[in-house]
N, CA and C atoms as a LAMMPS dump frame, in Angstrom:
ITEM: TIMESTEP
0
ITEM: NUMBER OF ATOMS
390
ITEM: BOX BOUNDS ff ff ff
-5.0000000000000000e+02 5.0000000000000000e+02
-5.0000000000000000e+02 5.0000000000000000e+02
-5.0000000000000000e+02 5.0000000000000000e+02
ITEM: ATOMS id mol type element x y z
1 1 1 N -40.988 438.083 -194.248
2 1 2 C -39.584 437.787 -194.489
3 1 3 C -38.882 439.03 -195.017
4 2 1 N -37.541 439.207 -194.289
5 2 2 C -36.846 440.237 -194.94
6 2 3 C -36.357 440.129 -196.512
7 3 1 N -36.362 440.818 -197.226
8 3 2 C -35.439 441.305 -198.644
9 3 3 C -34.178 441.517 -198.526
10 4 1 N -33.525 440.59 -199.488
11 4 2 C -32.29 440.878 -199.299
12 4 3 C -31.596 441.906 -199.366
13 5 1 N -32.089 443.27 -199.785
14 5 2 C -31.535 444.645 -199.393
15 5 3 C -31.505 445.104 -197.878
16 6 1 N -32.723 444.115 -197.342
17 6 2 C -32.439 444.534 -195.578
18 6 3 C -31.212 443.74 -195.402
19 7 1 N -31.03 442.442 -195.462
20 7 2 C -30.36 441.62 -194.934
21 7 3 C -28.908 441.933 -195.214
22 8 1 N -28.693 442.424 -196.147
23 8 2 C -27.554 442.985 -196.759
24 8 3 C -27.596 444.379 -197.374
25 9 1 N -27.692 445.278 -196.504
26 9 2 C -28.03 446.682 -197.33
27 9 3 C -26.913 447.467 -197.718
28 10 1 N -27.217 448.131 -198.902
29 10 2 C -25.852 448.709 -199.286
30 10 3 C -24.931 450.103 -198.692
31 11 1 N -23.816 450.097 -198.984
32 11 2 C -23.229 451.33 -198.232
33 11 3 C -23.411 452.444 -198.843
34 12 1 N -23.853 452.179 -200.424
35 12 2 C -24.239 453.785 -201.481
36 12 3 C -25.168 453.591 -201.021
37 13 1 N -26.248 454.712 -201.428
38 13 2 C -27.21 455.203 -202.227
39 13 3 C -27.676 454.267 -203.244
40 14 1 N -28.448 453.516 -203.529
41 14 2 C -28.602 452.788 -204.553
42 14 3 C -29.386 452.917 -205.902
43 15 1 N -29.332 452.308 -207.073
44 15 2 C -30.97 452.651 -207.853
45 15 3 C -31.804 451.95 -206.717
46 16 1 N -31.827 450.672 -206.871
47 16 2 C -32.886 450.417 -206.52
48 16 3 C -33.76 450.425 -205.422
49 17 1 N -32.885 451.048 -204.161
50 17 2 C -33.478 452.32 -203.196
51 17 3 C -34.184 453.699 -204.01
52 18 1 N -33.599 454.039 -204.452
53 18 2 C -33.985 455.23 -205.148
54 18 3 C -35.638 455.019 -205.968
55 19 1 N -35.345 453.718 -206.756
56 19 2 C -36.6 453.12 -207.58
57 19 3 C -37.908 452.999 -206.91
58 20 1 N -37.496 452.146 -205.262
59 20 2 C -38.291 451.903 -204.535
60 20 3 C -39.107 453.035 -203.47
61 21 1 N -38.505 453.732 -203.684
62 21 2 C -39.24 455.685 -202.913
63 21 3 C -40.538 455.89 -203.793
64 22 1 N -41.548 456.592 -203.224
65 22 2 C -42.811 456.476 -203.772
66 22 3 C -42.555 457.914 -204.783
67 23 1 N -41.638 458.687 -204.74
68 23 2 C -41.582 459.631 -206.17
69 23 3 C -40.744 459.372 -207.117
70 24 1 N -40.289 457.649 -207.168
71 24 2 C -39.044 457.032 -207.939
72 24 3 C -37.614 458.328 -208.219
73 25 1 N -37.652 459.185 -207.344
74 25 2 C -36.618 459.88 -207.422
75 25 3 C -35.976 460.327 -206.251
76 26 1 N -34.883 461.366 -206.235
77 26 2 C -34.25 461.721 -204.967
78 26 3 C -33.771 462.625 -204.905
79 27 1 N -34.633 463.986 -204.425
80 27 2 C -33.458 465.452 -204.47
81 27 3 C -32.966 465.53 -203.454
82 28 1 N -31.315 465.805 -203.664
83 28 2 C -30.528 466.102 -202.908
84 28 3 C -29.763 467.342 -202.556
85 29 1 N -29.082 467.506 -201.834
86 29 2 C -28.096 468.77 -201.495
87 29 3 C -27.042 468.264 -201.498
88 30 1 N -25.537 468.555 -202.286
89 30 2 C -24.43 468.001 -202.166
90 30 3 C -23.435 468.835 -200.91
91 31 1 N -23.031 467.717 -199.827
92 31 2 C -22.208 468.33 -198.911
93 31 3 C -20.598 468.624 -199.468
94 32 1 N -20.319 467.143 -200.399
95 32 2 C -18.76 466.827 -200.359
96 32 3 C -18.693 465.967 -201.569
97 33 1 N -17.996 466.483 -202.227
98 33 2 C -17.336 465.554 -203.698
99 33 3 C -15.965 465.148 -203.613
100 34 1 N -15.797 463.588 -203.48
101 34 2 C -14.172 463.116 -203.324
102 34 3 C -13.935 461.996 -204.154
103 35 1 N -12.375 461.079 -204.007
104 35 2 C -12.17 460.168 -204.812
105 35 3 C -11.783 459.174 -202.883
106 36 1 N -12.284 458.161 -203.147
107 36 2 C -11.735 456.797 -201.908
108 36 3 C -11.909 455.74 -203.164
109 37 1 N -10.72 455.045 -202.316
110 37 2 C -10.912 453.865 -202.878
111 37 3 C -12.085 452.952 -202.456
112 38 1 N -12.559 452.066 -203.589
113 38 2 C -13.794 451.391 -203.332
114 38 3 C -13.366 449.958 -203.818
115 39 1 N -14.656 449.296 -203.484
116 39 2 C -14.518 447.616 -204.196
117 39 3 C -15.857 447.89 -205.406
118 40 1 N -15.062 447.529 -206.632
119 40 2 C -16.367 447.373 -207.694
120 40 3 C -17.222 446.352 -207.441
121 41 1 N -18.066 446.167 -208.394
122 41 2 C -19.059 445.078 -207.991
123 41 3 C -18.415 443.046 -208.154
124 42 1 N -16.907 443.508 -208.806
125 42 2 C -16.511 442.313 -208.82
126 42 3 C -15.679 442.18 -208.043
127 43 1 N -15.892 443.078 -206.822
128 43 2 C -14.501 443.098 -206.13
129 43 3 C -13.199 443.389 -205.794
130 44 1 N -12.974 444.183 -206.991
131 44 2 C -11.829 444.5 -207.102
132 44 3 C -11.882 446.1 -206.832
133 45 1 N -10.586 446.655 -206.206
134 45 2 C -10.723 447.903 -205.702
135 45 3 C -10.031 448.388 -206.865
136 46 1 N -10.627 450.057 -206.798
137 46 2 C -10.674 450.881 -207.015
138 46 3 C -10.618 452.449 -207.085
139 47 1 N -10.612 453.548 -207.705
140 47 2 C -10.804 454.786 -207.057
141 47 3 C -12.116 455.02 -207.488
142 48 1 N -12.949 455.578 -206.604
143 48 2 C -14.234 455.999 -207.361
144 48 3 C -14.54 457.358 -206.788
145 49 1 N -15.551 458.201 -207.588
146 49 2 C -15.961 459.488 -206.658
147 49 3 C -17.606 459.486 -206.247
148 50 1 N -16.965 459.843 -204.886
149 50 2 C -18.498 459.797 -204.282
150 50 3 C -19.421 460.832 -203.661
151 51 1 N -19.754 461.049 -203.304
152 51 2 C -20.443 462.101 -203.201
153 51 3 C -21.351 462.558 -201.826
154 52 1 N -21.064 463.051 -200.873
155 52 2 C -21.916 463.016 -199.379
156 52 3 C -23.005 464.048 -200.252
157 53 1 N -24.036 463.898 -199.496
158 53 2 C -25.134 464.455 -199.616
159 53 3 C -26.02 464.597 -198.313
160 54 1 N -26.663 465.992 -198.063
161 54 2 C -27.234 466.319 -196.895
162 54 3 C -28.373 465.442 -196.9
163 55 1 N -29.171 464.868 -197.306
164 55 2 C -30.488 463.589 -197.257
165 55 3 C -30.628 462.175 -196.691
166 56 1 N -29.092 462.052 -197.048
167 56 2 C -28.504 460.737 -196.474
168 56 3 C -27.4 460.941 -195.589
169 57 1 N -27.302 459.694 -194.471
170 57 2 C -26.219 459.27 -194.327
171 57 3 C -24.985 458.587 -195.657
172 58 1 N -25.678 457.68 -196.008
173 58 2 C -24.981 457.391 -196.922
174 58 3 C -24.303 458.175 -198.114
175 59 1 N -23.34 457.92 -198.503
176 59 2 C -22.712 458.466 -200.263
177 59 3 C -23.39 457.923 -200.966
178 60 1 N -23.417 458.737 -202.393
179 60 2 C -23.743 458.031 -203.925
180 60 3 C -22.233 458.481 -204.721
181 61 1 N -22.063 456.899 -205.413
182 61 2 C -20.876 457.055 -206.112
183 61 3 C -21.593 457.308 -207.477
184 62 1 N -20.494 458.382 -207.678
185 62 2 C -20.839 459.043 -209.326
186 62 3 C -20.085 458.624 -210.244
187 63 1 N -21.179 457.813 -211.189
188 63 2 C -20.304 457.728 -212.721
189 63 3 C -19.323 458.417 -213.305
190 64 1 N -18.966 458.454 -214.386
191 64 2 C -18.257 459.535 -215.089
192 64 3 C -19.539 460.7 -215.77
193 65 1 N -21.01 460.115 -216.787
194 65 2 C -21.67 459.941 -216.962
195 65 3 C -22.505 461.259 -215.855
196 66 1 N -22.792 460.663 -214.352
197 66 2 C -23.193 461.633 -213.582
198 66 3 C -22.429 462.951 -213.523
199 67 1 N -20.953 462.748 -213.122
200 67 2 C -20.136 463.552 -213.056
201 67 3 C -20.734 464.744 -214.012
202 68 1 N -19.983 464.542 -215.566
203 68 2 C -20.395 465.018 -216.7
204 68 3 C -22.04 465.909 -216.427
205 69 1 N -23.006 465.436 -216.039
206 69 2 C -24.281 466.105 -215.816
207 69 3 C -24.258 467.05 -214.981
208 70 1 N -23.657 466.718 -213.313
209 70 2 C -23.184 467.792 -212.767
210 70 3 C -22.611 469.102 -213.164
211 71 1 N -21.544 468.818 -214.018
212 71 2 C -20.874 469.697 -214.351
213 71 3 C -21.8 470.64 -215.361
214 72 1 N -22.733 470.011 -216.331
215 72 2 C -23.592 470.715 -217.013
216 72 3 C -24.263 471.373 -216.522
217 73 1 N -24.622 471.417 -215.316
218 73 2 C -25.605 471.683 -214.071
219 73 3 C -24.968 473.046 -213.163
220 74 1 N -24.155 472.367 -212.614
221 74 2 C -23.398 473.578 -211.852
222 74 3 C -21.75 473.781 -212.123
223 75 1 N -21.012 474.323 -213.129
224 75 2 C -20.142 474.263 -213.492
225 75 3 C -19.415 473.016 -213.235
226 76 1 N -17.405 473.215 -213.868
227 76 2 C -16.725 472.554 -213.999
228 76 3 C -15.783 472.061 -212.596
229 77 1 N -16.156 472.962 -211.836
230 77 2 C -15.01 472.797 -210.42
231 77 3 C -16.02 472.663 -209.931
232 78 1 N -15.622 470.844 -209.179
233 78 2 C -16.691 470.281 -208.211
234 78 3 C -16.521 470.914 -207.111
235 79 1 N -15.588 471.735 -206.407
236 79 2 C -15.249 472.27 -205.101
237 79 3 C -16.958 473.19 -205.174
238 80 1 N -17.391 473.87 -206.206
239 80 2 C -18.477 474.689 -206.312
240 80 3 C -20.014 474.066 -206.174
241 81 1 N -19.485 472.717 -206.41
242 81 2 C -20.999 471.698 -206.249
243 81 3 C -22.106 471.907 -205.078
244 82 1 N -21.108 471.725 -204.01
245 82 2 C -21.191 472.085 -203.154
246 82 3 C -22.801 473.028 -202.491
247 83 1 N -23.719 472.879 -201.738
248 83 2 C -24.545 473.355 -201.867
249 83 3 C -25.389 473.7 -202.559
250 84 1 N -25.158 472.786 -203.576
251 84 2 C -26.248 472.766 -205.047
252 84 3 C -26.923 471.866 -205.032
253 85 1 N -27.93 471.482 -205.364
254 85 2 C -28.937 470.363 -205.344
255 85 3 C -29.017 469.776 -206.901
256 86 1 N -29.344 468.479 -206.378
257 86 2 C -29.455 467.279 -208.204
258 86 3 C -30.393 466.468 -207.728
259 87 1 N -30.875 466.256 -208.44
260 87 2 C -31.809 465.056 -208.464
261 87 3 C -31.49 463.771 -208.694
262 88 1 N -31.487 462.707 -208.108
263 88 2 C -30.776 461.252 -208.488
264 88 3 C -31.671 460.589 -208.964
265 89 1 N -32.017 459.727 -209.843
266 89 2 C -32.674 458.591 -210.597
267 89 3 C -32.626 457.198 -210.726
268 90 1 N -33.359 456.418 -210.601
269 90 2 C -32.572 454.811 -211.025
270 90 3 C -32.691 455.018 -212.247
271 91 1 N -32.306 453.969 -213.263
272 91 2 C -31.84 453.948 -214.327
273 91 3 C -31.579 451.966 -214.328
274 92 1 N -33.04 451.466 -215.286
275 92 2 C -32.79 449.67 -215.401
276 92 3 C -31.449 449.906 -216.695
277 93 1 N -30.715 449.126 -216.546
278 93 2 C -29.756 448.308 -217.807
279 93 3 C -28.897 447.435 -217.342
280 94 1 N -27.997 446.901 -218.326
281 94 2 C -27.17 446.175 -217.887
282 94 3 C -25.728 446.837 -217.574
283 95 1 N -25.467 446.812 -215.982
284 95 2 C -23.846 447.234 -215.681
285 95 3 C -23.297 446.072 -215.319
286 96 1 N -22.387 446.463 -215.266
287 96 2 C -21.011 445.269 -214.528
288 96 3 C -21.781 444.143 -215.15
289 97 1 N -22.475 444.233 -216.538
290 97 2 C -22.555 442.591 -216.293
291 97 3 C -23.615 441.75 -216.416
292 98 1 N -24.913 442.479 -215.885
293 98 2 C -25.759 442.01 -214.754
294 98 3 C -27.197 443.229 -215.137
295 99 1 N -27.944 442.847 -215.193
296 99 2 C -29.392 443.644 -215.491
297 99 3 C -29.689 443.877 -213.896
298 100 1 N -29.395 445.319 -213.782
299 100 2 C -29.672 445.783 -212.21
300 100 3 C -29.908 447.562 -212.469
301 101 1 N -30.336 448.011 -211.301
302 101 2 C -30.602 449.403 -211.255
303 101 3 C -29.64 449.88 -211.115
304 102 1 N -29.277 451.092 -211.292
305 102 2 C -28.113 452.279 -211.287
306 102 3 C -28.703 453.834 -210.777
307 103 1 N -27.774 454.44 -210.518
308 103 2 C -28.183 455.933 -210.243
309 103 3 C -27.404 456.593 -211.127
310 104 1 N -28.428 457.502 -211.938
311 104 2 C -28.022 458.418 -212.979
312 104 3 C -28.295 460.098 -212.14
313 105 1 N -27.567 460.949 -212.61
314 105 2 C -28.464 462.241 -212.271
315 105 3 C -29.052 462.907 -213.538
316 106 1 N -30.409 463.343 -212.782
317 106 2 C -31.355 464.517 -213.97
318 106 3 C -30.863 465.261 -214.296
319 107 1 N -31.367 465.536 -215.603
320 107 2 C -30.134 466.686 -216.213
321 107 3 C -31.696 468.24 -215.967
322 108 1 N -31.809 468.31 -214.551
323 108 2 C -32.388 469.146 -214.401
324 108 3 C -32.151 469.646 -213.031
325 109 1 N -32.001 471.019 -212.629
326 109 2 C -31.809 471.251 -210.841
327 109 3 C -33.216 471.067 -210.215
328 110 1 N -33.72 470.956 -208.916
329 110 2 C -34.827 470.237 -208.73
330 110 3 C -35.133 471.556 -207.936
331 111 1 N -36.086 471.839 -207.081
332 111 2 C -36.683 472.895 -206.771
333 111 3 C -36.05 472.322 -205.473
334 112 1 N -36.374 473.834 -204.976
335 112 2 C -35.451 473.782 -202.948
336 112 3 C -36.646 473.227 -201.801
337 113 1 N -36.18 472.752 -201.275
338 113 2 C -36.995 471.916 -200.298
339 113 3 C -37.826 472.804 -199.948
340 114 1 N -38.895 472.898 -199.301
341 114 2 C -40.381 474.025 -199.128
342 114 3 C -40.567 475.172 -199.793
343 115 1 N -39.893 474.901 -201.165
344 115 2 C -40.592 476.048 -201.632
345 115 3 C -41.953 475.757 -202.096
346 116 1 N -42.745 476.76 -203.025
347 116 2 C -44.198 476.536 -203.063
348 116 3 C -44.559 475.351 -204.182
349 117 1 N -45.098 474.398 -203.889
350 117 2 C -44.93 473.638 -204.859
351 117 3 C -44.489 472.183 -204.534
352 118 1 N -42.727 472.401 -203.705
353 118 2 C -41.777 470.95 -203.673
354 118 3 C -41.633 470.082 -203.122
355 119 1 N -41.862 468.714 -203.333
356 119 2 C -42.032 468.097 -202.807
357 119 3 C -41.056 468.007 -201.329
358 120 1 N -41.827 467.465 -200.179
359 120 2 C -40.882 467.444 -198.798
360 120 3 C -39.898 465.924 -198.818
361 121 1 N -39.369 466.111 -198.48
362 121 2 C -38.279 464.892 -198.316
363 121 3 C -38.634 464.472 -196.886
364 122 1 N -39.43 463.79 -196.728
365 122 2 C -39.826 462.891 -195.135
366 122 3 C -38.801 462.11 -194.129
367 123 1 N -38.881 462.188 -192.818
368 123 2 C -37.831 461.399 -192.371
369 123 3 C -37.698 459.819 -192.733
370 124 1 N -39.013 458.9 -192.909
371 124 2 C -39.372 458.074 -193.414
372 124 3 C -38.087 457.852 -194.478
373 125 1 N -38.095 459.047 -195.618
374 125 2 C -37.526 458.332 -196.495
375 125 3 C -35.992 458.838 -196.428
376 126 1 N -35.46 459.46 -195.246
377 126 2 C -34.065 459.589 -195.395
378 126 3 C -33.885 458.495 -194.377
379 127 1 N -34.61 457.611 -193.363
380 127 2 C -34.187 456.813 -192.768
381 127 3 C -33.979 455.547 -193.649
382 128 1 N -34.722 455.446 -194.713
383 128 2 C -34.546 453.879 -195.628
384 128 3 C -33.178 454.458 -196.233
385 129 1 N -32.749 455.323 -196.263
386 129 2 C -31.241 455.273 -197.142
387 129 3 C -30.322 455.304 -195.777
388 130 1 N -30.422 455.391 -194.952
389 130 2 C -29.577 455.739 -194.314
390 130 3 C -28.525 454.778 -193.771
């Protein structure tokens, strides 16, 4: 039987995609940092910022929280993000409400895809986000 993440899969990036990857994490490359309007989890729209990333099809929408880490990471002007890599995380607590997973970012830059050492990012696992 399918899981209701197949049956209904999300349009972010999720934690609990992220949770469910066998290195419970996710390094990425950022293509594009913007604001669209979104629907929160109660429905109601919004502006949120999201974030394309070369790993996925999909966006991850960034907290304020993430934002903030970024910026600790690779300066203050997101236009510069851009080709920088972060690592994404789930993160259990309660948001909106509701005891569910979230995506936080590491407050660490993650090593570049084949270098000696880093882990490979498989098609396997950019097709489950995708």
């Amino acid at each position: 039987m399918p899981k209701i993440r197949d049956l209904w899969p999300s349009t972010y990036i999720s934690g609990e995609e992220i949770h469910n990857l066998p290195e419970e994490h996710l390094d990425v490359t950022i293509k594009k940092v913007y604001r669209k309007k979104i629907k929160d989890p109660n429905g109601k729209d919004k502006f949120g910022v999201l974030c394309d990333v070369q790993e996925s099809e999909k966006p991850v929408v960034l907290c304020l929280t993430a934002g903030r880490t970024i910026q600790s990471l690779h300066g203050d002007e997101s236009a510069e993000w851009v080709g920088k890599r972060i690592r994404l995380v789930p993160v259990w607590g309660n948001f909106f409400g509701k005891d569910q997973w979230a995506v936080r970012v590491a407050t660490m830059v993650p090593p570049i895809k084949g270098a000696a050492g880093a882990a490979q990012v498989s098609s396997p696992v950019r097709s489950r986000l995708s």
